[in-house]
Each structure stands twice: as structure tokens, then as C-alpha cells.
N, C-alpha and C positions, 0 to 999 in steps of 0.2 A: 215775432219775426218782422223787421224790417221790411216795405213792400218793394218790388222794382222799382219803381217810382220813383219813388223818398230815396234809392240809393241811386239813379239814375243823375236828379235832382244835385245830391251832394258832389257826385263826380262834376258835375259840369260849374259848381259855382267854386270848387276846390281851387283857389288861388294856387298852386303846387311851390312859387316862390315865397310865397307868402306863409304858407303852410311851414314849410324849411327855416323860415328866416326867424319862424321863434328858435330853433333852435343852434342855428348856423349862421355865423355871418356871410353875408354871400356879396360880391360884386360884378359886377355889369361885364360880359367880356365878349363883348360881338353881339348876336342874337342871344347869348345864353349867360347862366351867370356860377362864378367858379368859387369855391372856399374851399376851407379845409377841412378834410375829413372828420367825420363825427365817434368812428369807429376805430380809428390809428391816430397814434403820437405822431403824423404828417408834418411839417414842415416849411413844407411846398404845397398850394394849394392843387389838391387832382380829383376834387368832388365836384361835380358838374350839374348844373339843373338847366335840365332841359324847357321854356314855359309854353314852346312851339307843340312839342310831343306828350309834353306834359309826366315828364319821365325825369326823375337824379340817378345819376351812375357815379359811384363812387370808386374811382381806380384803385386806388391803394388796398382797398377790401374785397373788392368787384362786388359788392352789394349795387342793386337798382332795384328802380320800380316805382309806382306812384305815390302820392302825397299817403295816400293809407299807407302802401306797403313801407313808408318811411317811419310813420306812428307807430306801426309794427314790429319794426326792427328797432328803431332808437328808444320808443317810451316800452315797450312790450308788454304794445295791445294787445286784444285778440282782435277778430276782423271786425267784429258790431262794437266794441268797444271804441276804434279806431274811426268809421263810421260817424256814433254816436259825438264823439269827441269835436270833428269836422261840424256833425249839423247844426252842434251848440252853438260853435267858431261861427258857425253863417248863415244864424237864426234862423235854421229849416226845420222844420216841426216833425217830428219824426211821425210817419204814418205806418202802423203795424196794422197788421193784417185784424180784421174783428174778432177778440176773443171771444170763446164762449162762455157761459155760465160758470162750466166747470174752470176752464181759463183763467179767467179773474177771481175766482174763490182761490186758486190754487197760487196764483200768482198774490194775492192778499194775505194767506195763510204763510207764505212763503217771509213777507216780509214783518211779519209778525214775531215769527218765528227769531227772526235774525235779533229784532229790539227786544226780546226775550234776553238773549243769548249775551247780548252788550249789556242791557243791565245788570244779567249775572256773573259777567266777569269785571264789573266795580263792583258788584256786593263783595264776591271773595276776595276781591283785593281790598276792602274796608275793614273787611274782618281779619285779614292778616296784620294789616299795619295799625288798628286800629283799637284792638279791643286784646285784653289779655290774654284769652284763649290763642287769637291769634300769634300774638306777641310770642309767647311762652312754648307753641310747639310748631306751628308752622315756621316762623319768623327765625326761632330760634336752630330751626332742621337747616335752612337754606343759610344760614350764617356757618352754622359749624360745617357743613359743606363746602366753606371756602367761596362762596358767590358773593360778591358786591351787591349794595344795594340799587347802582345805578341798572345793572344787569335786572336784579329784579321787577325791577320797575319797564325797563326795557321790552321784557316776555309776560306785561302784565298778572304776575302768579299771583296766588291767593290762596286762599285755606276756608274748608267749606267743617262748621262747629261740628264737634259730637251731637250735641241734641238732634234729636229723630228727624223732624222736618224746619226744623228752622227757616232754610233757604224759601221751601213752600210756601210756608206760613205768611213769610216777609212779602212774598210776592202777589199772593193773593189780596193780604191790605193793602198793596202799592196797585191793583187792579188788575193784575194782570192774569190770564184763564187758566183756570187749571186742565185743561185739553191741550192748552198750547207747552206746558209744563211737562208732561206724561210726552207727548212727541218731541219734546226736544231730548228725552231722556233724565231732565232733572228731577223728575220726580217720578218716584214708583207707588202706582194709584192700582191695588189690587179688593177685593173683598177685604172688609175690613181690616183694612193695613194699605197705609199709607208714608211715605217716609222720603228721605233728600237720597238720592243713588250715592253722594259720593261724602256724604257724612263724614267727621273724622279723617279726613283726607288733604294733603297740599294740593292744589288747583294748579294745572297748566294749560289754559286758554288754547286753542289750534285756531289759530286765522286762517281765513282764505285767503285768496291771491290778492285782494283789494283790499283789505287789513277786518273783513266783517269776522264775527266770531263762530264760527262751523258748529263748534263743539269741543269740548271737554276731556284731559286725561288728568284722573285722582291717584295718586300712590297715598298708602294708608302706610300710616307710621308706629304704630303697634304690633308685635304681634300676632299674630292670628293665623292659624293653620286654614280656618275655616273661608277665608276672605281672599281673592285675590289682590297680589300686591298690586298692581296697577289695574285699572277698570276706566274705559273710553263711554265717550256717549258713545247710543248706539245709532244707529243707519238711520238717516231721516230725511226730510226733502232737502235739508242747508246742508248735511255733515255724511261725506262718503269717504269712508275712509281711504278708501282704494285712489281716490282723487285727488287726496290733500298730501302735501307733503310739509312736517312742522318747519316752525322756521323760516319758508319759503317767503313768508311777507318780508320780515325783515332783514333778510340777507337775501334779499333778488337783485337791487343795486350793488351790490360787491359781486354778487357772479357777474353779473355785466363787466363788471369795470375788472376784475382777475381772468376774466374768461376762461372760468374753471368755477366748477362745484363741488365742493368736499359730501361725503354722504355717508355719514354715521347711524346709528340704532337709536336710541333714545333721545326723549330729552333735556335730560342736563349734559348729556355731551353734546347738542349743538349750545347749550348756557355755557361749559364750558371752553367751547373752543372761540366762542363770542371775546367771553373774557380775556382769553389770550392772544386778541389783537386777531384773529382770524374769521371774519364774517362772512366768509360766503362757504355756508355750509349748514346744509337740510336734512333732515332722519325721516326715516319711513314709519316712524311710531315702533319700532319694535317687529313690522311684518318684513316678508318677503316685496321685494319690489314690485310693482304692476304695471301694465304698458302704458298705464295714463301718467303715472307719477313721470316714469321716461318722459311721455312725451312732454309730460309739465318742464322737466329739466332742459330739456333740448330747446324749450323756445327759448330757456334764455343761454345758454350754451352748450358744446357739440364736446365739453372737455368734462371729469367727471374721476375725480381719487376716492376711491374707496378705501377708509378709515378703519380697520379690523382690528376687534381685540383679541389681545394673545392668546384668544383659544382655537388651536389647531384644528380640532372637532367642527368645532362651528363654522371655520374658514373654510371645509369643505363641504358641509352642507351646505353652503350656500351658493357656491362655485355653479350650478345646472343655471339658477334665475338670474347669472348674470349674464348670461347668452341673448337675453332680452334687448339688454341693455346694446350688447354689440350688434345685435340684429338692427335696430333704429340709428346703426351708424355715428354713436357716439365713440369716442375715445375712451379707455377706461385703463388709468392706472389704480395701481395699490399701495398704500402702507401698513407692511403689519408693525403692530404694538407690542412690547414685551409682556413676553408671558405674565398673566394675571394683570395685567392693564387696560384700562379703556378710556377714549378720548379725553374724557373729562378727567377722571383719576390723574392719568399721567399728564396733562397740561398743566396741573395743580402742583407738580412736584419740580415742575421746570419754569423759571423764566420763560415769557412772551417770544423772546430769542432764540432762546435755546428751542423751545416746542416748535418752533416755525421752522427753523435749523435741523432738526433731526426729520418733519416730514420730506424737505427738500432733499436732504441726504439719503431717503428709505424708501422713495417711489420707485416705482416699476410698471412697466406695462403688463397687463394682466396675461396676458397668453406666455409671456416668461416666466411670471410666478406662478403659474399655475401649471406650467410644462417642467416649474422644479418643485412645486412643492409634490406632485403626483410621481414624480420619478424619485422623489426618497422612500416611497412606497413598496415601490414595486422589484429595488435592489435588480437582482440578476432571474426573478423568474417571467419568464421567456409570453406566457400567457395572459400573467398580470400587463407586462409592458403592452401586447399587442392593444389591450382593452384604454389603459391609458393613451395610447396613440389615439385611438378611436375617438376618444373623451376630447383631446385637445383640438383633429381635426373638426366634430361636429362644430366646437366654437370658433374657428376660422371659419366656415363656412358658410355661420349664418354673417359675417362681415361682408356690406353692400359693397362695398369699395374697392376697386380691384388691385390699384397699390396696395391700400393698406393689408391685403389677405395675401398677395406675393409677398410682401415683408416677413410678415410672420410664417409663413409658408417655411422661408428660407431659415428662419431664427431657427425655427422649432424642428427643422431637417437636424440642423445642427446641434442641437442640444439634445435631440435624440439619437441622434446619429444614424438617422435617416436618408434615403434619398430625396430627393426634391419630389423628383417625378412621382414616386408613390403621393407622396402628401398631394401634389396636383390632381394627380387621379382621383384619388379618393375624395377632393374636395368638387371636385369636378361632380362628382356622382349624386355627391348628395343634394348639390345645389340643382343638379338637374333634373334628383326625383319631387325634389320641393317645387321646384318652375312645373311640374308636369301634372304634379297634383292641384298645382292652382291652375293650369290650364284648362285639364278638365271641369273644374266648375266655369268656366264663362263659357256661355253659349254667343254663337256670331252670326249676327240677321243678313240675310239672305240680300245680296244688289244683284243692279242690274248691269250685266255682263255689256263691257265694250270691246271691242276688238284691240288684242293685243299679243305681246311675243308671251306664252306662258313660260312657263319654269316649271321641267321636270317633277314629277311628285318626289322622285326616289333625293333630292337635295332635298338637307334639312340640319337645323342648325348651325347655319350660314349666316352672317351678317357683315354690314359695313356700317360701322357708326356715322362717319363723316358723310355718307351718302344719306343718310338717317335725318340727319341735324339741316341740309340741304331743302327735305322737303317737306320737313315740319316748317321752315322758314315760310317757303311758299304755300303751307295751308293758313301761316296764320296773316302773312302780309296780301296776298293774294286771292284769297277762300273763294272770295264771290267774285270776282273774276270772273267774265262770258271767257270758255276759254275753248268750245266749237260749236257749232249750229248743226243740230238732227232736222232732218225733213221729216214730218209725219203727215202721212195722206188724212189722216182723224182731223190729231191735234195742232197743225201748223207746225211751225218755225219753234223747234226747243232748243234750248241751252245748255252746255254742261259747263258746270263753271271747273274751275281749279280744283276746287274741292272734292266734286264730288267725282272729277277724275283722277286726281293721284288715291283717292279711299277707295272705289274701284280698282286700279289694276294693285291694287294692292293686296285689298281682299280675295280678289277672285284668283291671284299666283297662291292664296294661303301662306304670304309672307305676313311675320310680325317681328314689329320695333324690338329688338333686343336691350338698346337702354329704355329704361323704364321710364322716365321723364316724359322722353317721346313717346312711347309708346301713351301714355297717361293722357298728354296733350293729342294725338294722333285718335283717340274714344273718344275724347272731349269735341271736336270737331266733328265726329262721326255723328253723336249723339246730339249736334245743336244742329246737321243736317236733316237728320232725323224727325226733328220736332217742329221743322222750316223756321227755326230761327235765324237772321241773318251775323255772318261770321263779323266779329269785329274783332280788331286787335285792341282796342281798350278795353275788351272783356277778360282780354288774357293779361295785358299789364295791370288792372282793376283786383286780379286772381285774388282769391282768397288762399289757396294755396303757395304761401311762399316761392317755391322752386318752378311752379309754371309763372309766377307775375316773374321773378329771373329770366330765366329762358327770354319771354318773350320782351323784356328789354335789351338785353343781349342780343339778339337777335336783330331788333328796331333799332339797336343804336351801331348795328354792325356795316362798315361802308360797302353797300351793296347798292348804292342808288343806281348806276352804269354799269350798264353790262359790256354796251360796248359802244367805242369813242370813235367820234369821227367829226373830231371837231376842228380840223386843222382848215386855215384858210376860209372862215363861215360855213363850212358844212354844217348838215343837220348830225344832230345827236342824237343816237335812240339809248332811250334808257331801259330798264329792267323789265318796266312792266307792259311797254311797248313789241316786247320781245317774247312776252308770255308763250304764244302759240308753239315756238321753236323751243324755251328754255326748260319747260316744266316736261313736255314728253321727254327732251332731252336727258332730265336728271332721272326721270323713271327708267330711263334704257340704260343710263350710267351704273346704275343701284344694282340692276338685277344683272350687268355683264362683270362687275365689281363680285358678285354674287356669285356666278357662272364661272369666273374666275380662279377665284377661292375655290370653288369646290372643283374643280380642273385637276388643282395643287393636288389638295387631298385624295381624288383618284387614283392620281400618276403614284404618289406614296402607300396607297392602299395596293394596286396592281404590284408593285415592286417588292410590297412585304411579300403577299401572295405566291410569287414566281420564285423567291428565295427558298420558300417553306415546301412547294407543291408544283412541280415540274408540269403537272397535268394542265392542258388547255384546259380541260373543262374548267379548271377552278378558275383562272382568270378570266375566263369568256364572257360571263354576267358582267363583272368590271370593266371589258374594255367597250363590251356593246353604251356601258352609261358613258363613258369616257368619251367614244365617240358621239354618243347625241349630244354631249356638252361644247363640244368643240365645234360639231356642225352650227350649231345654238351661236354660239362667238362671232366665228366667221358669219352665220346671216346677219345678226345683228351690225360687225362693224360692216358688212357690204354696204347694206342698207344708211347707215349712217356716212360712209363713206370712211369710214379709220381705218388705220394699217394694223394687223396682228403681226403682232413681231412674236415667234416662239424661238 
């Protein structure tokens, strides 16, 4: 782990123009300097580097954020990667925290392990190109397959001899441990019996994300009831399966540059969709997808076609693990293949053209093919369809995005021939018992109470985003702020800055952030009050988190300097932060009468359903008595602030 320090050190000697300008031509334009986006086919320069805020905003994308978050998104870092990258750039010695014992065995073992691993994918591939056996059955499988040589050589393959342990044998005179051997999975070291795991087998190398070699998949070419046909190394410190995804080294530059990821099962269908002129496309080895592999996909893009072979069967067994997929907020269309085909097969029977032609022709957005392929199902019985509805809204639901889930919402009303408002309902519900099940696990520490207007207990699930986004602004430009002075007879003259009064009347109404961003950054500020760290906004553009270092340059590059002018004929100007005292209570009283508001609405509708269905006072009397504290609630406030209620 990198220490504060050493990344404290790299932010401040981070040239940010300098940083950019390997990659981007940039020129001088005022104080700041402008080129063309690095992300869009731009034309017009609308990419901006800021070297005052130490911030690029790139308009045509809306991408921002610091010289990292730049490394990040353009080379696709990760964060110590990105980091690491900079300290080389500016000769800063990277200081990691003191390993321990075990630390530095593990981290030595670890890199052992890896030059294990690279040697044995040039053995197999020596042996494939190199020697007759290889020649004659690996060499000769991956030809009549239809794969080019230069492809082979591409996905480094190889071929691992019949004899028992040859591969062992070679490596132990080349020096290398047999412990280190036995943990990588190349070698099975039992009571007497010893042997190569994937003997008799073609070699498919699996790289990691920086081209090292993880680990091993063998298909056996004879055969044999007794053997399975394909066999992976198994689970080791370098190789988890659940974390790799094949492929991803050499087709991670073409999902950048397509901004889309094709995602196939095996791997000769990502060899052969290579060879057909289609490179950005990765396989899960044969499993079910996992949220790491997602999120592997998503750093380098948010778009994602699922490749299916024409087997119906399996199209829907797989249909539940792609809700994952939609849940992390990717995009997910489909291509199915004709019956009895798969990537590779049928790319082999078509021109480069044509295969690339029929996927553009046969995509679909997944919640329409799976809203028809489940409704050829279930024809006209009445119970199958209710259960099918159910199937299609759970996968709407788990969708972050509120467009994107009204779309579908609307599609799938109509393909089923649906109401809308059911589907809303029902989506409403589920997403509401998920929000409530994670609520219950977070426990919330106790402040200290300021004097303020509260907010009814009986209001709840109410919010106003724009009021949201308001005073995340002011936690993160603002934080430390003096923003009043307590007299204490003990402890003198105290403080409450910004911070810790918008987290107070926030916490103690038992209001919470409804977008999750804010809410995210809204803990994050809580929690560096918490620890008496001081609030800085370079810690949030610095963010390791993609979407808070966002925010919080959107937010710093948003024209909020003047709040209000008075500059006509030499007056003085007060600007934003001069205005603190008046602006920030302000937007607390804004938020929660925005709040009071809304839930106003929703009484008057709730009273009216009520009086339609149930002539009885009693039954509306509980509702008008809230009704009326709400609107007493209103009118104190706007007294107090001085506004008109207009009703």
C-alpha cells in the first residue's frame, strides 16, 4: 500500500498539463489550456485543462478530474497503477507502508510464481511450433480448425507432450522449485505419483490485465470418457478465476476504441471472432459471469453484446446471472446464433463482412429478447405469464438508471400488454424492499443536536435531488468553513463549520440522500469529520472512486463563484463564500420545504382517494390532522424566511 505521504508527494509535483500533454495536444487559452477531446471524434477543441484547479473537463464526454483520474480513464489504470505511473514520471520513490515477514515472502512467492508461469507458456509454445509431437497434433488441431498462424501466435497457444511429466522434468533442470510448480497447478506432486496436469493437451495461456500469465486452460484431444475435456489451473495467489476474464489483455484497446464488449463462452470463440476482424471481445472461460469480471468490463466500457449459441436451453439458463450485469449499470444487448452454432463455428463459414453484418443486423436489447423469448413460453396460460412478468420486472429493477428502467418499463408494458402502472408498481416495490434491506444493515452514530425546524416523523420517502446536489456542493467547497460561534462557559469560543452543520440538521430530521452518489459523498464527509480529518476538495477530485472525483469537478468547475453582484459603479462584490452564514442555512430550509412540499401534494391525493372510497370523518381525520402540521410547518418556515406561499 502506497503511504499518505508518497501519494500526497505525487499529487502536488503532478504537472496536470504536463501530465495530459503526452497524451493530448493542448494550447494556451487565457489561464487554461484547450485541445481536442481524447474520448470523441471532436473537431472543435472542447477539452479543457485546468493548471490553476488542477482539474481537465472534457465537454464533448463530460469526463473531468485529475491528472490520475485522466490515467484512468485514457490509459485504464487502476488507481496505484495510475499513481505508480506519475511517481516514475517525477522520480518520487514510492514509500509503501513496512511489509511484514509474512508480506515480503508472500509478495516474493507471488512473483515467482508469475516467471514460473511465462516460462511455461514459451515452453508450450516451443513445443507446439517446434517439435513433431507438437507439430503433428496440436499444430495440426488449431490448423484444421480454420485459425491462422498469426492468431496463434497472437493468443500465445501451445501444446503440453503425452509423456507424464515432461513439462516438470524441464523445469526443475532449468531450476526452477518444485513447490512453486505444485501451486501454480502445473504439476501434480502426490505420494508416489507425480505428473504434468495438462499432459496431452493444447495450451491456452489466460493473461492478466497487464499481459502476466495467471494461469492455464488444456483441452485434450483424444478421447476419453475418463478425462475432462477441458481442465483450468486451479485457484492460486496469481490465477482466480472468478477475476480473469480471457482475452481481456488483448482486446481491451478495441473495447476502448468500439466502446462495446462482445462476451462469448469459450476460447476459440474469442480466437475466432479475433480472426474475423472483431477484437473487442472477452469469454468468462466457460462459467457464469461474476461481479468482478463485470466490474472488470465496466472500467473499460459501460456497453456489452452477449454472443449466444443457438441453443435455446442454455439461453435461458443463463438469463437470472445477467441481472448482475444490469444491476452495475451496463448496457446489455444480444445476438442469438443459429441453431447449432457458436461464435467461432459460424464466423468460420462467413466472410469478415458478412459475420460483422449479421451481428449488427441481430442485436437487441436484452429485456426485449428476453420479454419474447419467455413469452413464446408461456402462449395463453394465464399463471405461466403472471410468473414470466415477474421474471422480466425483477431484471428492470435491478437497473440504476431511472431513464433507462422507464424505457423498458414502457417497452415491456407493451409487449405484454401490460399497464404501465403495474410494471411501475411492482418495480417500485422491489427496489424498495432492496433499498430497505440495505438500510437496515448500516447503523448511524449519534450527533450533536442543533437547533432546528424538524420534519414530521410520519414524512418518508420524500426527496429533492437538485436540493441534494446543492449541498453536497457546499460540503465539499465549503466543509471547513467557521460557519457560527457556540459560547461554552467550560470550553470557550467553538465552531461549527459547514460541515458539520449541514451533517447535523440532516441527520438529526433522519433525512437521507436519495441519489446515491450524494448520499456516498454525503458518509464520506461525515466519516473524515468523524476521524478530524480536515475537508479538502482535492481529496474528492484526487477520488479513487471514479464518479465522486466526477462530481466533485463538476461541481468546482460549475459557475458558482458570485452569489450575488453588486458591482455596478465600484461597489463591493460579495461572493459565495462571504455569504456563507445566509446561503447554507438557506439551502437547508430550501431542501426540507421542497420536502414539506412534496409531501403536502401526496396528502391532498391521499385525503381525496380516502373521501372518495369512505364518507366517514374518522377515516380522513388521521390525514388531515398530518396535512395540517405540514402546511403549518410551510407557512413557519416561509414567515420566518420571509416568502409568499402561494396555494
Amino acid at each position: 500500500m502506497i503511504d499518505k505521504d508518497t501519494i500526497d508527494r505525487i499529487f502536488n509535483a503532478a504537472d496536470i498539463v504536463e501530465v495530459i500533454s503526452d497524451f493530448v495536444t493542448l494550447k494556451k487559452s487565457g489561464q487554461n489550456y484547450k485541445g481536442l477531446s481524447p474520448f470523441t471524434n471532436e473537431k472543435t477543441p472542447s477539452f479543457l485543462v485546468s493548471p490553476a484547479k488542477g482539474i481537465y473537463k472534457d465537454f464533448s464526454s463530460g469526463k473531468g478530474g485529475s491528472a490520475v483520474g485522466f490515467l484512468m480513464e485514457h490509459e485504464k489504470l487502476t488507481y496505484p497503477e495510475a499513481l505508480r505511473y506519475l511517481a516514475k514520471k517525477y522520480n518520487i520513490e514510492i514509500v509503501e507502508k513496512e511489509p511484514s515477514p509474512e508480506e515480503i515472502q508472500q509478495r516474493n512467492e507471488r512473483e515467482s510464481l508469475l516467471i514460473l508461469t511465462k516460462w511455461a507458456q514459451k515452453y508450450f509454445s516451443n513445443i507446439l511450433q517446434n517439435t513433431p509431437e507438437g507439430q503433428s497434433i496440436g499444430m495440426a488441431y488449431f490448423l484444421e480448425r480454420g485459425f491462422h498462424e498469426d492468431i496463434i501466435r497472437k493468443f500465445e497457444l501451445g501444446y503440453s507432450p503425452e509423456q507424464k511429466d515432461a513439462l516438470t522434468a524441464e523445469a526443475i533442470k532449468e531450476g526452477y522449485k518444485l513447490e512453486y510448480l505444485v501451486k501454480t497447478g502445473l504439476t501434480i506432486d502426490k505420494e508416489n505419483y507425480r505428473a504434468d496436469r495438462f499432459r496431452g493437451r493444447i495450451i491456452f495461456p489466460i493473461h492478466g490485465l497487464t499481459g502476466n500469465v495467471a494461469g492455464f486452460g488444456g483441452r485434450i484431444l483424444k478421447s476419453n470418457d475418463k478425462m475432462a475435456k477441458y481442465l483450468n489451473s486451479p485457484e492460486s495467489e496469481i490465477y482466480q478465476k472468478s477475476r480473469i476474464l480471457y482475452g481481456l489483455f488483448q482486446s481491451k484497446q478495441a473495447i476502448v476504441k468500439k466502446e462495446k464488449c462482445y462476451l462469448v463462452e469459450g476460447y476459440t470463440d474469442v480466437m475466432g471472432l479475433h480472426q474475423a476482424g472483431i477484437e473487442n471481445v472477452v469469454s468468462s472461460s466457460g462459467t457464469a459471469l461474476t461481479p468482478d469480471q463485470i466490474r472488470l468490463i465496466k472500467r473499460f466500457t459501460s456497453n456489452v453484446t452477449i454472443l449466444y449459441d443457438g441453443d435455446e436451453a442454455g439461453i435461458k439458463a443463463s438469463l437470472r446471472g445477467i441481472d448482475m450485469i444490469l444491476e452495475e449499470g451496463l448496457n446489455i444487448r444480444v445476438v442469438p446464433l443459429p441453431a447449432g452454432e457458436d461464435p467461432d463455428s459460424f464466423s468460420k463459414k462467413l466472410s469478415a463482412t458478412e459475420f460483422q453484418d449479421y451481428i449488427k443486423e441481430n442485436e437487441t436489447d436484452f429485456i426485449s429478447f428476453k420479454t419474447r423469448l419467455l413469452l413464446n413460453e408461456v402462449e395463453k396460460d394465464p399463471v405461466q405469464k403472471a410468473t414470466m412478468i415477474n421474471d422480466v420486472i425483477r431484471s428492470i429493477s435491478v437497473i440504476p438508471d431511472t431513464v433507462t428502467r422507464s424505457v423498458y418499463i414502457k417497452e415491456s408494458a407493451r409487449m405484454l400488454d401490460t399497464e404501465e402502472r403495474i410494471l411501475y408498481s411492482e418495480v417500485y416495490k422491489l427496489r424498495k424492499k432492496r433499498a430497505e434491506d440495505r438500510y437496515k444493515r448500516e447503523t448511524r452514530q449519534e450527533e450533536v443536536k442543533i437547533q432546528s425546524t424538524p420534519l414530521p416523523s410520519f414524512i418518508k420517502e420524500v426527496y429533492s435531488e437538485e436540493q441534494e446536489r446543492l449541498l453536497v456542493r457546499f460540503l465539499l467547497q465549503y466543509g471547513n468553513e467557521r460557519l457560527f460561534e457556540i459560547q461554552d462557559e467550560h470550553a470557550g469560543v467553538e465552531y461549527i463549520s459547514v460541515a458539520e452543520y449541514v451533517i447535523n440538521e440532516i441527520l438529526n430530521d433522519e433525512l437521507e440522500f436519495r441519489n446515491l452518489l450524494y448520499r456516498k459523498t454525503f458518509e464520506e464527509v461525515n466519516t473524515l469529520i468523524q476521524t478530524g480529518e480536515v475537508i479538502e476538495i482535492k481529496h474528492f477530485v484526487h477520488h479513487e472512486d471514479p464518479n465522486i472525483n466526477q462530481l466533485a469537478v463538476d461541481l468546482l468547475s460549475s459557475p458558482y463563484s458570485i452569489s450575488k453582484v453588486h458591482s455596478r459603479k465600484g461597489a463591493s462584490v460579495e461572493t459565495e463564500d462571504m455569504l456563507l452564514k445566509k446561503n447554507v442555512p438557506k439551502a437547508l430550509i430550501e431542501y426540507k420545504r421542497k420536502i414539506l412540499e412534496i409531501a403536502q401534494r401526496e396528502k391532498e391525493e391521499q385525503i381525496r382517494i380516502v373521501q372518495q372510497k369512505d364518507k366517514e370523518i374518522e377515516a380522513v381525520s388521521p390525514l388531515m390532522q398530518q396535512y395540517i402540521t405540514i402546511t403549518t410547518l410551510i407557512n413557519t418556515i416561509s414567515k420566518d424566511r420571509g416568502w409568499v406561499v402561494l396555494k
